[in-house]
Every structure is written in structure tokens, then in C-alpha cells.
N, C-alpha and C positions, 0 to 999 in steps of 0.2 A: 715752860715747866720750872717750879722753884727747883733753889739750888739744893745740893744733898747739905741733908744735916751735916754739924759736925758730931762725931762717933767715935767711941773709944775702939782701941786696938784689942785683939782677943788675943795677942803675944809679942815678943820682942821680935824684930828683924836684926841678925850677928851687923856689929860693926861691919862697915865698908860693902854689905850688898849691896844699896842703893844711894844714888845721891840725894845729900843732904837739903835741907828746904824747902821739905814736902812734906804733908801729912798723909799717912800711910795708914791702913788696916790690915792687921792679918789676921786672915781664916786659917780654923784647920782644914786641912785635905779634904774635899768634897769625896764623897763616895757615891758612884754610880751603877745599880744593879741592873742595868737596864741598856746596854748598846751594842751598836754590830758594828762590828772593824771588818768583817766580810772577808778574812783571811786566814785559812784558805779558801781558791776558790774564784772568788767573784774581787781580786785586788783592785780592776779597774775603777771599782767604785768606793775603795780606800782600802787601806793595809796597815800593818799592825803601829809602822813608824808615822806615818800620817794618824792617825786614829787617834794614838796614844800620844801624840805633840797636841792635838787639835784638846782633848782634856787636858792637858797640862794649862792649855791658853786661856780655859774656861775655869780654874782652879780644882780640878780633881787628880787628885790622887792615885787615886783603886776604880776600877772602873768591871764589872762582871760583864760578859760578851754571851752574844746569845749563839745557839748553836746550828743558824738558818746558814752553814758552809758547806763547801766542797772538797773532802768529804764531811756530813755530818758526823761531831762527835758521840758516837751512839757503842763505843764498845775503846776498848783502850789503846788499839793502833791508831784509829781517827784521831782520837785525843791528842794521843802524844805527839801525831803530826802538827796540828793545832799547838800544843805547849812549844814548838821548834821555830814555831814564829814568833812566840811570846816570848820566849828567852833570846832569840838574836836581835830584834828589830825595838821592843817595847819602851818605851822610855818611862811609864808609870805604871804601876803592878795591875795586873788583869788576872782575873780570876774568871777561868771560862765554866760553864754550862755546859751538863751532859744534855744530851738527848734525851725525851723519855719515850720515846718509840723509834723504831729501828728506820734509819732514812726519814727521820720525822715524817712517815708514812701512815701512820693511826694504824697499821695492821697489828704489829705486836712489840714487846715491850725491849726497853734496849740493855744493854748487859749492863743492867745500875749495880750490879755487887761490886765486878769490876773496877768502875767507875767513883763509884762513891770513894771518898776521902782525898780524891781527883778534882771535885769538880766543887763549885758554889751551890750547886740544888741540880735539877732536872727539872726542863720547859721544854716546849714544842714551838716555841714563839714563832708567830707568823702562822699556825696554823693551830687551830682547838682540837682537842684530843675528842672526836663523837662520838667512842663507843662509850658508855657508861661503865661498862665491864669492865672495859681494860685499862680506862681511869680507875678504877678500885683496885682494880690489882696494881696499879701504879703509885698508888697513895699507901698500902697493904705494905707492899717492898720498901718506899721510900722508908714510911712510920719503922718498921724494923732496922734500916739503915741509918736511921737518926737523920734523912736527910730532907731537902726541902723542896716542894714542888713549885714550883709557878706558872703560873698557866696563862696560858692566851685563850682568853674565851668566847667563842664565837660559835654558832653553829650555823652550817656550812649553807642548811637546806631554806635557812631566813634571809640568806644573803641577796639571793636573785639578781646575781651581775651588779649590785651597788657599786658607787664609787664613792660618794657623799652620804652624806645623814639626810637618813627620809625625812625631810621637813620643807618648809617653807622656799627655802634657795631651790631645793631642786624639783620641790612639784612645780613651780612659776616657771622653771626653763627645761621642764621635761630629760630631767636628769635620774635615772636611775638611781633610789635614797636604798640606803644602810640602814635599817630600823634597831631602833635600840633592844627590841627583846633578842636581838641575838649576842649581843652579850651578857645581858640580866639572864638570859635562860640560862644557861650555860652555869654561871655563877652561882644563880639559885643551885642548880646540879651539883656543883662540886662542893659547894659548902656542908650538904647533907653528908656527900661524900666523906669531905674533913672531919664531921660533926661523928661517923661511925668507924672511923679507922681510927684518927686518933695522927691523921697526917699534920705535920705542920706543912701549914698552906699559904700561899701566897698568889695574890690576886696582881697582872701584866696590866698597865694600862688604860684604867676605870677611866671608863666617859659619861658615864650616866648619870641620872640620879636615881635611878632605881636599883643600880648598885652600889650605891651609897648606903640606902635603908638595906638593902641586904646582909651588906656587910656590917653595917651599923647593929642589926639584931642578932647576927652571929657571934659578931664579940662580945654583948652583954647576954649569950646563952655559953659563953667557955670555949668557944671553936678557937682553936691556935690558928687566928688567920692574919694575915694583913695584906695591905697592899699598896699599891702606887699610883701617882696618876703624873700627869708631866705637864711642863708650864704652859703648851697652848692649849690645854684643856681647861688652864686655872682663868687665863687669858683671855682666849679670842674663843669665838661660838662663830654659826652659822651665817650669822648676819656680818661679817667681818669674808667672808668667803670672797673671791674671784675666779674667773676661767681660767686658772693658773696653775700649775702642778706644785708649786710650792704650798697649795691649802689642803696636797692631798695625803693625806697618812691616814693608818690603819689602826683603832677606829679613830670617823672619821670627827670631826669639831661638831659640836653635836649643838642643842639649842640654850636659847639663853639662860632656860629653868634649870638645865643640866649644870652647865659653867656656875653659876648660883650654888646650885647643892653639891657642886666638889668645892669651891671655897668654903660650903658650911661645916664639909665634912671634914675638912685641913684645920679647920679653926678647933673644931671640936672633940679632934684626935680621931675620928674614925681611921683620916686617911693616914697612912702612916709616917710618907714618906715620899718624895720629889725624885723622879727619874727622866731621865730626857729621854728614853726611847731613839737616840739617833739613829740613824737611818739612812744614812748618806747613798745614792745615785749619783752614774752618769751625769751629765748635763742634757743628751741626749734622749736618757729616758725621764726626765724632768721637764722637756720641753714641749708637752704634748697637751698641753689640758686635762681638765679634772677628769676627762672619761677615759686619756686612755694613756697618762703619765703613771710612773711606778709609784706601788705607794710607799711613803716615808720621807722624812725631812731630815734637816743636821740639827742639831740641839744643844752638843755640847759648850758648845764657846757662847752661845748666847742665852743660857739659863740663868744663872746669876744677874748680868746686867738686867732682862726682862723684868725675873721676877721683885729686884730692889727697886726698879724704874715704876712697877704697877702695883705693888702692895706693902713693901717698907715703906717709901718716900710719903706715901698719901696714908700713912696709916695704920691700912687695912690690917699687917701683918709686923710683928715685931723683928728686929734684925735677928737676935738670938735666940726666935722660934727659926726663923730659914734656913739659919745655920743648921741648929738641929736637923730641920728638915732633910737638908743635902747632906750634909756632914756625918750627923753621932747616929738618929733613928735605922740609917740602911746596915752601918756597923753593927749594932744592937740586935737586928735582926739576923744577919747575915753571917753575924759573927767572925767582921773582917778589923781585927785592930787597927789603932792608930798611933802609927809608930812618932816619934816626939819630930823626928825633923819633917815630917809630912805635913806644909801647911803652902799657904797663899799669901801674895802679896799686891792689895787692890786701893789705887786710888778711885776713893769712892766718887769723889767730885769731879772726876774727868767723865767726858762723854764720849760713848763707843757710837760710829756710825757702822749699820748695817749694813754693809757693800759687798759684790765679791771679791773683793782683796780684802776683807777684815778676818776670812776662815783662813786657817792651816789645815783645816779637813779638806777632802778631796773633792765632796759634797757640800757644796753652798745655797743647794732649795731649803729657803725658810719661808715661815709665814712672818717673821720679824722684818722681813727686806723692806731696808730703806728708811726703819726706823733709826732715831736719835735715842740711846740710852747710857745710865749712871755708869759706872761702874767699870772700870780699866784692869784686868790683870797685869801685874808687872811683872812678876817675879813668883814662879810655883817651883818647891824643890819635894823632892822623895826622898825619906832616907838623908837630909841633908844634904842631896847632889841638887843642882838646880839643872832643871829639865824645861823650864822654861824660863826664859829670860832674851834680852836683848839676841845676847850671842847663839838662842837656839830659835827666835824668830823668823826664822827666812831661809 
């Protein structure tokens, strides 16, 4: 692989952080609307002080956690138990997710009055909301609350025990395929939804290309939508797959035409915005194969280096569209500031090896293992404090 360009810096690093006789870049603070620190709950497979170093290591900042815990934050005790982890343990600001249904149970809606001014939006992440009904009445409350939905779209009854994308990989080995109309259905659904309430909406995870044109004809019909997709969708497809549980997340790497029309749609501003969806697991339940390992991967430490290794370096993508990407569009939408000392500190010319000693996450199933990639955090502060660095490495 050529070497990285050289590139300008996006600000000053204060005399004496780093030593001298290097050339250094700094980002601002990555912003990530998209992860589970799984605490409370489920800490074995990370907590709030693992999670929240493992973004720092990856250069983010502000990071929104999804509400797939125990207990879900679905009314304002759960919450605040949730907020008791994030104020003792956190080392970069997290901004959690209510619930939008009670025990993310699809039966009925969660105390969003409560809630709201509490939380980042309301998702169900991990599961799609399948009454139609009570998505309206969910999008009805948020639109009155000023608040912001995001959905995991999937419908339940297209699923049929999938683990992979119904295509090619798994009809050849008799694997159980994930077809894509269960997430394009779904989307198509709520977009009507957004398109008559007047919800600001927000689309979890796009793997399609049929949600791409969905969402592509929504925003040139006025729907307050946007959404996200993450870097092994931008990445790696189906043919890239193994009998490995690190290829397995939800949904899953879908086909090459897909991966194609999410880079067209990142190029052309459909997409809005780059999320890692991390997901961290056990090792144990990672170590099963694609049919019967948990699904989700880790993301946040090796988003950057991926995406400057496969789409800045070669081209494809300009350095200060990525940024935006990860950085200002999730703020913009999200409406999460960036405070002046929140930024990063990356030699771009060093190379990251993907190993399990390169995570501070608890969870190390990736689909990058074992790659060679650009891009070295050295140095990520909040607020001016540095939360990552040498002395908080280990």
C-alpha cells in the first residue's frame, strides 16, 4: 500500500502534549450516535469505563448508547440508573437513548414525556418497532416533544431464523439468508409514517440499496429524515464473508450492488452520517460461527483507520468530507456541540495492526482482524482533559 499523503492539521496540539519530530493531525472530536456500552446489565461484554476509553482510542468524543440494557431505559428510574454509570465510570460524554417502547417489548409506548430532555431521541435498537400503530403514536409524541426517533428497521416475520444476507455466500453453504425487504419494508413504513406526523426521523444502520433510494426520494419529497450506515457496510459485502462470528452483525454485510449504492449514497449526501454500531460480545459468544455466534462486532477503535486506509488514501473520499462524516453531520443532526478542547490527535503515516491487543474494548470480534491500516491515535482529550493518551493506554 502507498504511504499516506502528507495533510494538513485541522488545529494546534498546546505546547509539550506530544513529543516533538513528528508530524501530527488533529481532528475534532468524532461523534458517535450509534453504540452499546451494555451497562447496565450485560457489563461482561463491556462497561461504561471500557467503552468509553475504547472511543477515546478511536478519536470520539460524545458517543449516544443505545437502550438494549438491563434495565431498559424506558421511563425515568431506568434512566437515571443508566446516567449513575455514566457519571462515575465515563471518561467521554455519552449521551444515552430512551426506550421507545416499554422493555423494548413493541407492546406499548415508554414514558417519552418523562424522558424526553433526558435522552438523545428514542430507538428500540436491536429490535423494529412491528405495530404500525404504535409507531404513529410514537412518532405523534416524539413530533410534540421536539424529539428524535431512530429506528432499527426490520420486520420480524421476513426474518426466518437468518444469520447472513440471503445471497450467494449462504444459498452455496446452506445457511439461513437475512433478505433485504426486511429492512427496506420497514423503512418504506416509517418514512410514510415521518412523511404524516411531521417526526423528525432517523434511519439505524442502512445496508441496502433499496434503502438508499427510499431514503434518497424522501428527502427530496421534505421528510425530516436522515440516517447512518457504518464502515463495514461502506467496506466489506458478502463475498468478503467467513464461517466466523466476527462477519456476524445485524443487519448483516449484504451484496456487492448494495456496498456500491451505500458509497453512492455517502458521496451524494443521501447518507448522512458514519456510525460504528459497536457491539461488543463475550469472546465466547463470538466464537461460534456465523449460525450461532451473537450478533455484533467492536467498531470503534477501528473506524477511522479503516475508513482513511479504503477511501481517503485511494481517492474515493476526501479527508474533510470523513471528518464531517464522523465529526460535524451526527452534531448537526443530533444537536450535540463541540466543545473547543474536544478533538484528536492522529499520526496518519503510522500503521495500526488489527490484533487482539490493539482493542481497549472488552470486545475484539471484528471483520477488520488482522488487517494492516493508516492511521494511529495518539492522543484524544474532552473538555481539554486527555482521556486518551499514553498514561491512559493500559
Amino acid at each position: 500500500m502507498a504511504a499516506a499523503p502528507t495533510l494538513r492539521a485541522f488545529g494546534d496540539v498546546p505546547p509539550g502534549s506530544l513529543p516533538e519530530g513528528r508530524e501530527y493531525t488533529v481532528f475534532p472530536g468524532f461523534c458517535d450516535v450509534h453504540v452499546h456500552f451494555r451497562e447496565p446489565g450485560f457489563s461482561y461484554k463491556e462497561d461504561m469505563k471500557s467503552g468509553s476509553l475504547a472511543a477515546a482510542h478511536g478519536g470520539y468524543t460524545d458517543v449516544c448508547t443505545m437502550p438494549n440494557l438491563s434495565p431498559v431505559p424506558d421511563d425515568l428510574p431506568h434512566l437515571l440508573e443508566q446516567q449513575r454509570c455514566i457519571d462515575a465510570r465515563a471518561l467521554v460524554r455519552v449521551h444515552p437513548y430512551g426506550a421507545i417502547t416499554r422493555g423494548e417489548a413493541g407492546k406499548s409506548l415508554s414514558h417519552m414525556a418523562e424522558l424526553a430532555g433526558r435522552v438523545i431521541g428514542f430507538s428500540d435498537d436491536g429490535r423494529g418497532v412491528q405495530s404500525s400503530s404504535l409507531m404513529r403514536r410514537a412518532m405523534e409524541q416524539a413530533a410534540g416533544l421536539g424529539a428524535l426517533i431512530a429506528a432499527h428497521c426490520e420486520v420480524n416475520e421476513l426474518l426466518k431464523g437468518g444469520c447472513i444476507h440471503d445471497g450467494a455466500y449462504a444459498a452455496a453453504r446452506g445457511i439461513p439468508g437475512i433478505c433485504s425487504e426486511s429492512e427496506w419494508h420497514m423503512v418504506r413504513r416509517d418514512l410514510l409514517l415521518a412523511k404524516e406526523t411531521g417526526c423528525k426521523y432517523h434511519v439505524c444502520h442502512v445496508s441496502c440499496r433499496e434503502s438508499v433510494e427510499l431514503i434518497r426520494r424522501a428527502k427530496a419529497e421534505g421528510v425530516d429524515v436522515s440516517c447512518e450506515t457504518a464502515p463495514h457496510y461502506l467496506l466489506l459485502d458478502e463475498n468478503c464473508l467467513k464461517d466466523e462470528g466476527c462477519f456476524k452483525m445485524n443487519p448483516p454485510l449484504r451484496g456487492r450492488e448494495d456496498r456500491e449504492a451505500l458509497l453512492e449514497g455517502l458521496l451524494d449526501g443521501t447518507i448522512d452520517m458514519i456510525a460504528t454500531d459497536h457491539a461488543p460480545h463475550s469472546p465466547e459468544e463470538k466464537a461460534k460461527g456465523l449460525r450461532d455466534s451473537a450478533f455484533g462486532v467492536t467498531g470503534l477503535e477501528t473506524a477511522f483507520p479503516a475508513l482513511y486506509t479504503r477511501l481517503v488514501i485511494p481517492g474515493i473520499l476526501a479527508l474533510d468530507r470523513l471528518v464531517d462524516l464522523l465529526a460535524h453531520a451526527p452534531r448537526r443532526r443530533f444537536g450535540i456541540p463541540l466543545d473547543q478542547g474536544d478533538y484528536s490527535v492522529w499520526d496518519l503515516s503510522e500503521v495500526v495492526h488489527v490484533t487482539p491487543d490493539f482493542f481497549l474494548s472488552k470486545g475484539t470480534a471484528t471483520p477488520f482482524a488482522g488487517e494492516a491500516l493508516y492511521g494511529k491515535c495518539l492522543l484524544t482529550r474532552v473538555g481539554g482533559k486527555t482521556v486518551y493518551g499514553e498514561e491512559r493506554s493500559t
